[in-house]
C-alpha positions as CSV (number, residue, x, y, z in Angstrom):
1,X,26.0,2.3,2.7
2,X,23.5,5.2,2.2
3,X,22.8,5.2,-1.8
4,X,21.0,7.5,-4.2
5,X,18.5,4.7,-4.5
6,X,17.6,4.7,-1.2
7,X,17.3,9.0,-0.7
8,X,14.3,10.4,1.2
9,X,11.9,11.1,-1.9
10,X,12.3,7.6,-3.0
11,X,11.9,5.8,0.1
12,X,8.7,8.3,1.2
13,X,7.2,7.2,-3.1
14,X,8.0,3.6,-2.9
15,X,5.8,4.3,0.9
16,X,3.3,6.1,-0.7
17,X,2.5,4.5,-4.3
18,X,0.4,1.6,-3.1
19,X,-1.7,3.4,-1.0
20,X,-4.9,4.3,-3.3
21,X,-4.6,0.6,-4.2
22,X,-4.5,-0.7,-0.1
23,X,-7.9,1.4,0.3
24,X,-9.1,0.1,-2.6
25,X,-8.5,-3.5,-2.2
26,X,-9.4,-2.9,1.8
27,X,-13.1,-2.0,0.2
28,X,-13.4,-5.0,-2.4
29,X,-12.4,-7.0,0.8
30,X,-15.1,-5.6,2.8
31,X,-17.7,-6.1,0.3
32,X,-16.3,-9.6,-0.1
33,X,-16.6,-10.2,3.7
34,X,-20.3,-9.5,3.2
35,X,-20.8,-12.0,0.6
36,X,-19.0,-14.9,2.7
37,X,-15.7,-14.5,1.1
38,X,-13.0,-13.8,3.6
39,X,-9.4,-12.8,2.1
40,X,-6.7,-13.2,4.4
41,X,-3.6,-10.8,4.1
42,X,-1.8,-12.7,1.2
43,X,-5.1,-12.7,-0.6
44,X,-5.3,-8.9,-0.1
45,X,-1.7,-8.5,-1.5
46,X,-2.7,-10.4,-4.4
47,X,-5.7,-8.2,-5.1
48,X,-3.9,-4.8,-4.4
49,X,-1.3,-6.3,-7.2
50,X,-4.0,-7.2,-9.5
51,X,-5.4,-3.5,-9.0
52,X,-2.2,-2.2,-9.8
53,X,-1.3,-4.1,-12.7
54,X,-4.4,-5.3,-14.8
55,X,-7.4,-3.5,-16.6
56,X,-9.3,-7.1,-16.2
57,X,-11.9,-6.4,-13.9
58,X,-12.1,-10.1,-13.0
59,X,-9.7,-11.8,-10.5
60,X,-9.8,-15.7,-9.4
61,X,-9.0,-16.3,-5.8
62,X,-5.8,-18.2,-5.3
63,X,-7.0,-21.9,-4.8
64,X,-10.4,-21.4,-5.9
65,X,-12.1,-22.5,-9.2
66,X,-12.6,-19.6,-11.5
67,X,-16.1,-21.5,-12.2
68,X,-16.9,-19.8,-8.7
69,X,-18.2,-16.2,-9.2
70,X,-19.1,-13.7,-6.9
71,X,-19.9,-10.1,-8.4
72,X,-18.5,-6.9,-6.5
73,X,-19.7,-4.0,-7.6
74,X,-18.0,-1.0,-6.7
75,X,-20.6,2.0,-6.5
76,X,-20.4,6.0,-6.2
77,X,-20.8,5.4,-2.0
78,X,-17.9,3.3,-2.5
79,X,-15.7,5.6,-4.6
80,X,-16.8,8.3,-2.1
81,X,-15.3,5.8,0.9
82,X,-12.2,5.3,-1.1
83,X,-12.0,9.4,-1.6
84,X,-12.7,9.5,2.3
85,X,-9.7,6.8,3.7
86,X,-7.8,8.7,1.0
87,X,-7.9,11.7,2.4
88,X,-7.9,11.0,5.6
89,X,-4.7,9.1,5.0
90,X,-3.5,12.0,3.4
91,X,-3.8,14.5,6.5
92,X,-3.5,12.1,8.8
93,X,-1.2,9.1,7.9
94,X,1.2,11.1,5.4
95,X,2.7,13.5,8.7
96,X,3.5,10.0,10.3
97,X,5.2,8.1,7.4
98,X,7.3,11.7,6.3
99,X,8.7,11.5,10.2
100,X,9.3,7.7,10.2
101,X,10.9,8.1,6.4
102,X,13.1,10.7,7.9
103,X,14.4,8.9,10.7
104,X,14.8,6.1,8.6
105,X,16.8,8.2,6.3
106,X,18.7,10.1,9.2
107,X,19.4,6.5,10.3
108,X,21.2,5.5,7.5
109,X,23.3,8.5,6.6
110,X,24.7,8.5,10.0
111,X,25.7,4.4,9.7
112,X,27.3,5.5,6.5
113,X,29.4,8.2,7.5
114,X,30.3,6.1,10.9
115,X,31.7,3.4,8.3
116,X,33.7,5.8,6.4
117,X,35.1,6.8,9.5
118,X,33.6,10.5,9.8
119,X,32.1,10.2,12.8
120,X,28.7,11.6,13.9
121,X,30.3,15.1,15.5
């Protein structure tokens, strides 16, 4: 059934609050990458939590030693990249996820009311 919990504005927030932190981690990635350190998608997930979660700037790869280092250092051209996928994200990817949230949403009331024998007329 369609609940409170589940109404448009908090399915298109839950969408929407890890985004900064999926473009962020996408860069650390990417720098990563350059230094021989490939993160696979779980890897990412952990680093987007870690982003969200911790003011440590350090994080150990899962299965590594922590005695391995590698420095990332995030710079203004990289804050300017973030600020870039941001807002392109913003223009671009928010109109897509507001129509999918909706149908999703449209979806839902519609199986509720079937079930409580309203009908979709």
């Amino acid at each position: 059934m369609w609940e409170s919990e589940n109404s448009f504005q908090r399915i298109l927030e839950d969408a929407l609050a890890d985004v900064p932190y999926q473009i962020g981690a996408k860069v650390i990635s990417e720098k990563l990458l350059l230094q021989g350190v490939q993160l696979g998608e779980p890897e990412r997930q952990q680093l987007v939590e870690h982003l969200k979660t911790s003011d440590d700037d350090q994080w150990t790869l899962p299965g590594e030693s922590p005695d391995v280092r590698v420095r990332v250092e995030i710079t203004e051209t990289d804050i300017e990249v973030i600020q870039d996928r941001l807002d392109e994200f913003m223009s671009e990817g928010v109109p897509e996820i507001i129509a999918k949230v909706g149908e999703r949403a449209a979806d839902e009331v519609l199986q509720a009311r079937a079930k409580a024998g309203e009908g979709t007329t």
